[in-house]
N, C-alpha and C positions, 0 to 999 in steps of 0.2 A: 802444057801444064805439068808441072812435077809432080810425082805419083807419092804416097805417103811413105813407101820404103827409101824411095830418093830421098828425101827430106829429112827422113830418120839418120839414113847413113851421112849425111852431108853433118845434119848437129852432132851427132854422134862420134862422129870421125871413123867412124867403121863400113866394111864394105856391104855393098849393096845384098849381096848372096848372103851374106851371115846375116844382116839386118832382115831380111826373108824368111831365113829360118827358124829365127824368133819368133815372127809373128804366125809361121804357120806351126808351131809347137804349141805356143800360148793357145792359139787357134784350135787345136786338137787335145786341148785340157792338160795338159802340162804347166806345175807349178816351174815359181822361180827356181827355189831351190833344185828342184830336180835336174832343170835344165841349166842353170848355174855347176853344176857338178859333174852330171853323168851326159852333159850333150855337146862337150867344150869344142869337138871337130867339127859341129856345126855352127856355131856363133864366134869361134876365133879365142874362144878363153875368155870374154867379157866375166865381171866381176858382178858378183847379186845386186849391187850398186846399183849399176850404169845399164844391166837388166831392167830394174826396178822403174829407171828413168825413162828407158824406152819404151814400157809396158804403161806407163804414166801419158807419155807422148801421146802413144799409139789411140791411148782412150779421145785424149781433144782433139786429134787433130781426124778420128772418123766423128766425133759431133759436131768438127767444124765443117765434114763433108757433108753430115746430117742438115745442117742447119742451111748450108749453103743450097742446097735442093728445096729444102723447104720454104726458105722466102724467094727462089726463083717461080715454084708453082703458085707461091702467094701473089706473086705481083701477076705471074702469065695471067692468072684466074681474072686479074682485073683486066683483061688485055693491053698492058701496060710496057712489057718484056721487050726491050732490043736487042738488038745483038752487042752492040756496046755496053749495056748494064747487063747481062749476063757473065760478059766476058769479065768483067770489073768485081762480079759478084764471083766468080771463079780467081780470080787472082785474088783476092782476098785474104791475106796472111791470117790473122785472126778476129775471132768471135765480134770485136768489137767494130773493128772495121765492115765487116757485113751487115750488123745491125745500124753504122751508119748506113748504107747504100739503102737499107729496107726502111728507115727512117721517114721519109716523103711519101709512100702508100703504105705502111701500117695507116690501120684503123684507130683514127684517133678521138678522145672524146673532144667534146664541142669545146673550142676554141671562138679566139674573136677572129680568127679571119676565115672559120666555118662561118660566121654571120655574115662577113663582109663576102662572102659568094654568093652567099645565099640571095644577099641582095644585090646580084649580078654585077661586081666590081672585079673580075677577075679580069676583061679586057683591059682595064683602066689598069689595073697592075702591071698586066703585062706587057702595055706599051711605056713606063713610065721604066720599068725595071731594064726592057729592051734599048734605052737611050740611046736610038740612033740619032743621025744627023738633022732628020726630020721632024722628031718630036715636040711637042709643043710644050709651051711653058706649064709646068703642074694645074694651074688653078684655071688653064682655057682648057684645057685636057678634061678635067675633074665634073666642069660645065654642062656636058653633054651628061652624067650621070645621077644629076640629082633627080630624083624620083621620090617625093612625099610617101607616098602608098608602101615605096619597099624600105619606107623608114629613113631615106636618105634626103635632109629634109636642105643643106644647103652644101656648096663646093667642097669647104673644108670639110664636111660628114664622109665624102665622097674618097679625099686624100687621106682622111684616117683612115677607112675599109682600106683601102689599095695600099697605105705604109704598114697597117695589119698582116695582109696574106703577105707582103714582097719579105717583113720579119722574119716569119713563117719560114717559108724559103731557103731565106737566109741561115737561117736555125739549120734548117734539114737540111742542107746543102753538106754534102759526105767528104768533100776536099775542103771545105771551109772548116768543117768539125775538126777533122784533123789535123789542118796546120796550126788550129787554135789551140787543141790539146796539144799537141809537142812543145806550143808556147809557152806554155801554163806549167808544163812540166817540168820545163828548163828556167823558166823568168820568175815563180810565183814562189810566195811567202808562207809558210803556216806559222798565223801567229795566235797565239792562247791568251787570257787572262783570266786572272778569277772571278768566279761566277758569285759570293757571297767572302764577304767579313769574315773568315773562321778559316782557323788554323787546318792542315789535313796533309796525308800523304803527298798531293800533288804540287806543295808549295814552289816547289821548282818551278812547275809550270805557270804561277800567276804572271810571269813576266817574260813569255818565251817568244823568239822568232827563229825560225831558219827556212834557209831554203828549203821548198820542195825537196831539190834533187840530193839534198845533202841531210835529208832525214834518216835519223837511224831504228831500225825496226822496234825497240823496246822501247822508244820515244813517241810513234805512232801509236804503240796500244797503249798505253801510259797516259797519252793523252785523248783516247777515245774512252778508256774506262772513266778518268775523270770529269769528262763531257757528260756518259752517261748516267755517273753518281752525283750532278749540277753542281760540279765544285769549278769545272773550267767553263769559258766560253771559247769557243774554235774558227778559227774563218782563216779562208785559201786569199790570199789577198796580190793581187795581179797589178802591174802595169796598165789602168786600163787605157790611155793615152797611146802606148807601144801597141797594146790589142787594138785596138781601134784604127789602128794606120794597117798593121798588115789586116784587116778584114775591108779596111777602102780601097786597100791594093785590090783586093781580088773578085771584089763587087762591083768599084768605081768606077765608071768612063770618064776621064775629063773631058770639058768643054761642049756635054750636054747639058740644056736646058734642065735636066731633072736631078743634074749633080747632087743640087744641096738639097733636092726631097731626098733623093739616095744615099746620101749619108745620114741625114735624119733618119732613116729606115735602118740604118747600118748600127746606129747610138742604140735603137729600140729593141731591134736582134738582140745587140751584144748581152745591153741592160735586162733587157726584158727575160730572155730564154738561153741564150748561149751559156754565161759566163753560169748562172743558176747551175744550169745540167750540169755543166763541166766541172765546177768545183762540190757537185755531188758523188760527180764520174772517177774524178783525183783524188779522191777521199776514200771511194771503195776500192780503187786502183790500190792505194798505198794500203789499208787493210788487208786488203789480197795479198801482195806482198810481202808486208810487214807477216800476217800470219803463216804464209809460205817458210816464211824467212825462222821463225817462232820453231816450228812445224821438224822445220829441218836440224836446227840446233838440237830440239828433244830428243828426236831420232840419233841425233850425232852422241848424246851423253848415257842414251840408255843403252846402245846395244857393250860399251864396254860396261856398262855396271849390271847387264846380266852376262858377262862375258869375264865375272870377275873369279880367278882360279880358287875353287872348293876350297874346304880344310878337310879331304877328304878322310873317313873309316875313325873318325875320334870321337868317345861319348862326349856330349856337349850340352853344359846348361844353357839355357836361356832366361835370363830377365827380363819381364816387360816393365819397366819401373810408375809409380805411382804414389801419392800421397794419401787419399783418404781409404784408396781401397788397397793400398799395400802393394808390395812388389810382388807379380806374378813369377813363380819360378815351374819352368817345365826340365827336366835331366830326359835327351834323347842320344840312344844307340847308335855306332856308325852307319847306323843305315837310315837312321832318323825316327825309329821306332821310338814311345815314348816309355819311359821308365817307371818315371816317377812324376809327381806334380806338389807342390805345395803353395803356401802364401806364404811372406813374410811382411813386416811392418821397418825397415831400418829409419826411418824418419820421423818413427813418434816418440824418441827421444833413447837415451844415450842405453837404457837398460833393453829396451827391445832391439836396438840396433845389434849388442853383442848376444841378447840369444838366437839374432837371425843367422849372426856368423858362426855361432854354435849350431845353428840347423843346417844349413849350408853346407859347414865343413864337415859335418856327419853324411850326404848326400855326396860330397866327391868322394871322400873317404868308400862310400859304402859300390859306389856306380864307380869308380876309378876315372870320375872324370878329368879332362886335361885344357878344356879350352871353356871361356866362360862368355857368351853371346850379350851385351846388355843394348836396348834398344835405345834410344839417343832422344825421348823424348821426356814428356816431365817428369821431374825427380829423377833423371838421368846423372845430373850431376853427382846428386849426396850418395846413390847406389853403387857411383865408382869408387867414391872414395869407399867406404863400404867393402866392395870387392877387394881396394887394393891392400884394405886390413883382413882382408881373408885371405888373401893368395899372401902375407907373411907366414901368417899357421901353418898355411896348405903346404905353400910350396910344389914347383913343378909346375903348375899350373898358370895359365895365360890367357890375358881375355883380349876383348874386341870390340869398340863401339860398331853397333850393325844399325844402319836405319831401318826405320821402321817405319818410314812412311808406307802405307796401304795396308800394315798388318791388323789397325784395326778396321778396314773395310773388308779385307777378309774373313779376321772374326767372327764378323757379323754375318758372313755371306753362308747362303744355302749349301755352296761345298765345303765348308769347314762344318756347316751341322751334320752333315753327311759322310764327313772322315772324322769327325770328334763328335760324337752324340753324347757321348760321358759326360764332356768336359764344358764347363763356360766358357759364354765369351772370352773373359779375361785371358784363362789360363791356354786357351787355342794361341792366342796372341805370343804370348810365351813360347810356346811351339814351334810357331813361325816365324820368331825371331832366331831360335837355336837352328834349324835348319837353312836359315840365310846364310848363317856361316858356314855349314857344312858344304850345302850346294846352292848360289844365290841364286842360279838358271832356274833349277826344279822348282824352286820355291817361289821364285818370283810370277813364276808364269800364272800362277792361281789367280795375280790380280789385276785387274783393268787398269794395262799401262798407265795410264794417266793419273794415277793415284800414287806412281812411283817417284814422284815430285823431283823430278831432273832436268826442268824446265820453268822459262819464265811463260805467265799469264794463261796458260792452258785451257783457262773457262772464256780467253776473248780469241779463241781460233775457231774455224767453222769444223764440228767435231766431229764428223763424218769424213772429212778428208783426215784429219786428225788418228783415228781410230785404225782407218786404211792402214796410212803410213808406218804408227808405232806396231800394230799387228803387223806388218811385212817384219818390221826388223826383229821381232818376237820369234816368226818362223825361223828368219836366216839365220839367229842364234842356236834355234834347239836343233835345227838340224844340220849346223856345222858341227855340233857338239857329237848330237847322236845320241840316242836313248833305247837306256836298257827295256826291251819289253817286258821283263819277268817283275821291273821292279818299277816301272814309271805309275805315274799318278795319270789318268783322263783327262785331267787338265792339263800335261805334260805332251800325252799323246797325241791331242787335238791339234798339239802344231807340226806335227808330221806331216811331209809333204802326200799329199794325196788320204788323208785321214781328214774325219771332222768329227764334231761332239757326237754323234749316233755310231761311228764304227770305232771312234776309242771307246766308249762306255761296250761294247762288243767284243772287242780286243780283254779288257778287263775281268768280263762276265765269260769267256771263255779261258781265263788262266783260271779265274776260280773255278769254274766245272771242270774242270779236265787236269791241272796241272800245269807247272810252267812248259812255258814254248821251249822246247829243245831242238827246233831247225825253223831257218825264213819258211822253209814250204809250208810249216806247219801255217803260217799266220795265212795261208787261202782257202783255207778251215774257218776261217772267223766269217761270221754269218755278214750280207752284205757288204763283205771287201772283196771286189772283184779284181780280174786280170789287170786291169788298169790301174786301180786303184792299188794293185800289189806291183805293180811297175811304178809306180810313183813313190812309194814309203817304204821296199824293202832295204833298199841301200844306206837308210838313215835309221833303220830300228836293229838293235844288236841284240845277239840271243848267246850270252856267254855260257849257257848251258849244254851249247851245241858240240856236237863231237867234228863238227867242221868247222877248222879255225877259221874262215871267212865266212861265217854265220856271226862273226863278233871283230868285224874289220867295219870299213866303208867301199866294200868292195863289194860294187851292184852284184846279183847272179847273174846280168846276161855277162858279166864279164870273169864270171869263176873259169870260165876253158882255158880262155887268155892269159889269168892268174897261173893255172897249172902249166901251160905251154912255157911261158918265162922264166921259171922256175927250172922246168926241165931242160931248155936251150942254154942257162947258167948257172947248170947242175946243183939244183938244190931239191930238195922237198917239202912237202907240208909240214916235217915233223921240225922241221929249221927253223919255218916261223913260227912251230907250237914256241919252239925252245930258244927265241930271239937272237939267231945265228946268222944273220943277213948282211951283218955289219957293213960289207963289201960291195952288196950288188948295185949301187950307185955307180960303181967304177968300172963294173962289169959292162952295165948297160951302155956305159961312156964309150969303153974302148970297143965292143961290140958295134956300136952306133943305133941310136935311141931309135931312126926309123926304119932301119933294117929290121930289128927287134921286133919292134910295134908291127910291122908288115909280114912277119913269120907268124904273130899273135894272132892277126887278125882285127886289128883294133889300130886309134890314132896315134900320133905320139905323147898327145895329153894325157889321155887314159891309162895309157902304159906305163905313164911316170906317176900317176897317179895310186894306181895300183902296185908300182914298186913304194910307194911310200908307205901305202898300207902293209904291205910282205915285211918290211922290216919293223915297224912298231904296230901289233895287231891291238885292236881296242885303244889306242891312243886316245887322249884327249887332248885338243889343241891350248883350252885354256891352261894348262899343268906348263907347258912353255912359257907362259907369264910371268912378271915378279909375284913372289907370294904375296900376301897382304899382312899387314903391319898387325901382332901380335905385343901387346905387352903385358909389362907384370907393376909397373908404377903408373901416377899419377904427377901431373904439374897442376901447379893454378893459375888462374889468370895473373895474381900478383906477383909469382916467381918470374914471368916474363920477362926481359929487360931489352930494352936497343938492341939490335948485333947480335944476339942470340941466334944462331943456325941451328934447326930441327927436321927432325924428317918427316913429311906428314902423307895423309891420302886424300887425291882431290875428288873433293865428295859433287863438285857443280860446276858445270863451262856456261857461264852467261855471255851476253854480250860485249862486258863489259871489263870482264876478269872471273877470275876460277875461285870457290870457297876451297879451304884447305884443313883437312881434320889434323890439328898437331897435339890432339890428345891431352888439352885443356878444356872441354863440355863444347867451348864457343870456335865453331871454325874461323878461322882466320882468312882475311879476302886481300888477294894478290893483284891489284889493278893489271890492265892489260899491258901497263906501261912499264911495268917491273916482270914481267914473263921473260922475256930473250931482248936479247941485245938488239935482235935482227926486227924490223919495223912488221907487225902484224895487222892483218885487217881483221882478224877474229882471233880469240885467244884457242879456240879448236885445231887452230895454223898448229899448236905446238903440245897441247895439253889434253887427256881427256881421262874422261872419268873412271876414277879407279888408281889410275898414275900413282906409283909413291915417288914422291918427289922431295928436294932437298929445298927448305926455305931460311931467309933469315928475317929475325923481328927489327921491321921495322918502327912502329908504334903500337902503343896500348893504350885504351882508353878506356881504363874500370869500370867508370862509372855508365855510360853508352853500354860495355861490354863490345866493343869493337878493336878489332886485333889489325894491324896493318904488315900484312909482310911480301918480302922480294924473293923468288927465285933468280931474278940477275945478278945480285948481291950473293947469293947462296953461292953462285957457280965457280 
């Protein structure tokens, strides 16, 4: 039997010794991150990705060794256990195929052909089911078993017990389950219709079929939401003529006497218990799936849209826009401090709208602000236009539609009363829409992923795996990035690898007592962060206050000797990367040779290129390599649109289906998947993700809908 590091290296496509090293790292409390970055000599350079997946793997397939032991003692207990169902129950690929095998001794409740033992038909079964050459015809067989007293009052009584338990059987039989479900999976139909006379979201679905195998994941939840809100009715609908022949193939003897009871018994199975289970079984199959599938996409749109490059070190207003209770305005500092705060009203008609541009323009004017954040929700529209008669006054100045999805879940949240105890709800909200723009990592990390709304149906996914997932890719953002400790927030800190909510609130509570960190040693001063725990999060937290430039790199400590050796074998110093004077040493290390190098260092060849990447750019940020994000100083309307118009916009959503695209008319605009690239995609993720500015052209407008139709193929 293949051991689970085999298994991993074989899907994985990686070798056996690095797939090893994984698990014994994960195994000795090692995050992804950490080992993602600082352990590449031992896992081969694997990507936090394909880490993530194998760390995913590694959990099913020890529950599937868990589970596998545990219905082997199940059945031994009954002494039941052969060496052929052992063995069967160890080759076992997965979950579901082992709970087939445990299927015929689980403990089940009273059935009817618990009664039909009960009243001792079990031999009668067992010879009618055995159809050997000798067997007698059903109803002379049956003859011997009637017994008044055990309730079996005449022959047919007798062939119903015994066509009960051989069902039974049939049901639980583990090679029948399964060639039945690969059937079902491959040959079966889902078809919907509507459940009541009334118009709703799911009208598409009153009239739907497709294949099983050709369902697509947004169409599964789609139509399990509208089952669950009584608007559809659903059913798996099978061949059962086709079922039926391969289940007498592999029950039936011909040209026994009990043929046609055994196929009878086969029609009962199928009708009675099989086809039920199974099209309950292919239902949560395809849920599993589908939410998989859901699960992955979310992950796929948020880690670029908190990976989207800052407007770093500019004062910045924020708008949270509004009708009855007015436009929220916060003006924060380049560092996100806040300045100022006010309210305005621009929508309660044409006299208040210009004394709010007179207030306004008094506030950049006074804060020298340059960039202007407005959140994209109601009354988003009339506050751009709004802005874009302020930034004529102003001048200089430039704004930014910023979503705002989650900033009023934040708001409301116990850490925003806790960083804003001054300020309302409203005007927190405002806050944290200006700081999106500045930095959308820092800022976004405050709110429960799933509120960042860059994903389809997120309340029909099982949210614990859910939660998992977009937290992993939470981490591998902030600490690709790296965060300052003098200046991060607890909820920033907490995704530091080897940190949680008790040693960032620590980490915090000791800059305020003492002063900023001015070296990594210093952070093994903070109260319950230990040696491990400082081996895990030193290499991701910067201390630019440090008088050692690799106190503010991604350059772990155990590898500062390494850093100075390299340095010194291709004569340089520390004062070189104070003074960004490296320019070279790529070339150097080339013509030297990368593992001669790395082997005078002491270190792999990873790390040494790793670390020469830090020596020439110290404090880098990776997202600052990105295209900036789309600033403007005008406004379009929906009605300026026309045909053939080419714009440039930013893709705010990758669904299944095709990507929304912000062209800086209130209403994003959606690019089917069939207008993306020339080249045939099976998801629009193939080519597009969130954040992207990309170049589109208008295809259709529909005012009155408010729906915008456009092509990036056409663009290019």
């Amino acid at each position: 039997m293949e051991t689970i590091t085999q298994i991993l290296a074989q899907e994985l496509g990686q070798t056996e010794a690095h797939v090893q090293n994984v698990i014994d790292l994960l195994d000795g409390g090692s995050t992804i991150p950490f080992i993602a970055r600082y352990r590449k000599e031992l896992h081969g350079s694997m990507d936090d990705t394909v880490l993530r997946t194998l760390e995913d793997r590694l959990q099913y397939l020890r529950n599937l060794e868990k589970r596998r032991e545990e219905v082997k003692s199940a059945v031994e207990s009954q002494g039941k256990l052969t060496e052929e169902l052992s063995a069967a129950i160890d080759a076992a690929v997965t979950l579901a195929e082992v709970e087939d095998l445990y299927r015929p001794y689980k403990p089940k409740r009273r059935t009817r052909a618990t009664a039909a033992r009960e009243k001792g038909l079990e031999p009668l079964a067992a010879l009618l089911s055995a159809q050997g050459k000798d067997c007698p015809a059903p109803l002379e067989a049956a003859a011997a078993y009637v017994d008044p007293e055990k309730g079996v009052e005449t022959a047919e009584d007798a062939l119903q017990g015994a066509n009960d338990i051989i069902a039974e059987e049939i049901s639980d039989n583990a090679a029948v389950r399964k060639a039945l479900r690969e059937f079902m999976l491959r040959q079966s139909v889902l078809e919907t219709s509507a459940a009541k006379d009334e118009d709703s979201v799911y009208r598409l679905y009153y009239e739907f079929q497709r294949p099983v195998a050709k369902l697509q994941g947004h169409q599964i939840l789609a139509v399990n939401r509208g089952e669950r809100e009584a608007f559809l009715k659903v059913s798996v609908v099978t061949d059962r003529d086709a079922a039926l022949v391969l289940l007498r193939r592999a029950v039936v003897r011909p040209g026994s006497k009990a043929m046609d009871f055994m196929k009878a018994a086969v029609e009962d199975a199928y009708d009675r218990l099989l086809y039920p289970s199974l099209e309950r079984e292919i239902r949560n199959h395809l849920t599993e799936e589908a939410g998989e599938g859901a699960i992955h996409n979310f992950a796929l749109n948020l880690r670029p849209l908190l990976m989207q490059p800052p407007v770093k070190g500019h004062v910045t207003m924020g708008l949270d826009p509004g009708y009855r209770m007015g436009c929220k305005v916060a003006v924060v500092d380049g560092t996100g401090k806040v300045l100022d705060t006010t309210v305005v009203y621009p929508t309660h008609g044409e006299r208040q709208k210009q004394a709010c541009i007179a207030e306004l323009a008094k506030l950049i004017r006074q804060h020298n602000v340059t960039h202007i954040a407005i959140g994209n929700g109601t009354a988003s529209r009339e506050t751009e236009q709004m802005t874009v008669e302020l930034l004529r006054e102003t001048g200089g100045v430039s704004y930014m539609i910023v979503s705002e999805a989650g900033a009023s879940v934040y708001s409301a949240s116990k850490l925003a009363a806790e960083e804003f105890p001054q300020f309302d709800v409203n005007l927190r909200s405002a806050v944290s829409i200006a700081r999106r723009l500045q930095d959308p990592l820092a800022e976004l990390v405050k709110i429960d992923p799933k509120a960042i709304g860059v994903g389809q149906y997120q309340h029909d996914m099982p949210q614990k795996r859910l939660d998992e997932t977009l937290s992993g890719v939470v981490e591998d953002c902030v600490n690709s990035v790296g965060v300052d400790i003098n200046t991060a927030s607890p909820s920033l800190l907490q995704r530091v690898s080897g940190l949680n909510a008790t040693t960032a609130k620590n980490v915090v509570k000791y800059r305020e007592e003492n002063g900023m960190f001015t070296s990594r040693k210093q952070i093994l001063k903070v109260p319950k962060l230990g040696p491990k725990a400082f081996e895990q999060c030193a290499g991701f937290l910067r201390v630019p206050e440090s008088k050692t430039v690799l106190d503010n790199t991604a350059v772990h400590p155990e590898s500062y000797a390494a850093a100075q050796k390299l340095l010194e074998l291709t004569g340089h110093t520390m004062e070189d990367v104070a003074g960004r004077k490296l320019g070279g040493l790529d070339r150097q290390i080339q013509s030297a040779g990368a593992e001669e190098l790395a082997a005078a260092c002491g270190v792999g060849v990873p790390t040494l290129l790793d670390v020469a990447k830090e020596l020439q750019k110290p404090g880098r940020d990776p997202r600052d390599e990105l295209p900036p994000p789309v600033l403007r100083t005008d406004i379009l309307e929906l009605k300026d649109l026309q045909p053939g118009m080419t714009l440039t916009g930013t893709v705010r959503n990758v669904i299944d289906f095709g990507v929304f695209v912000d062209i800086g008319v209130h209403q994003d605009g959606l690019v089917h998947i069939s207008q993306i690239s020339k080249k045939f995609l099976k998801h629009p993720s193939e080519a597009v993700s969130v954040g992207d500015v990309v170049k589109v052209a208008v295809l259709e407008v529909d005012e009155k809908k408010k729906r915008i139709a456009l092509s990036m193929k056409q663009a290019q």
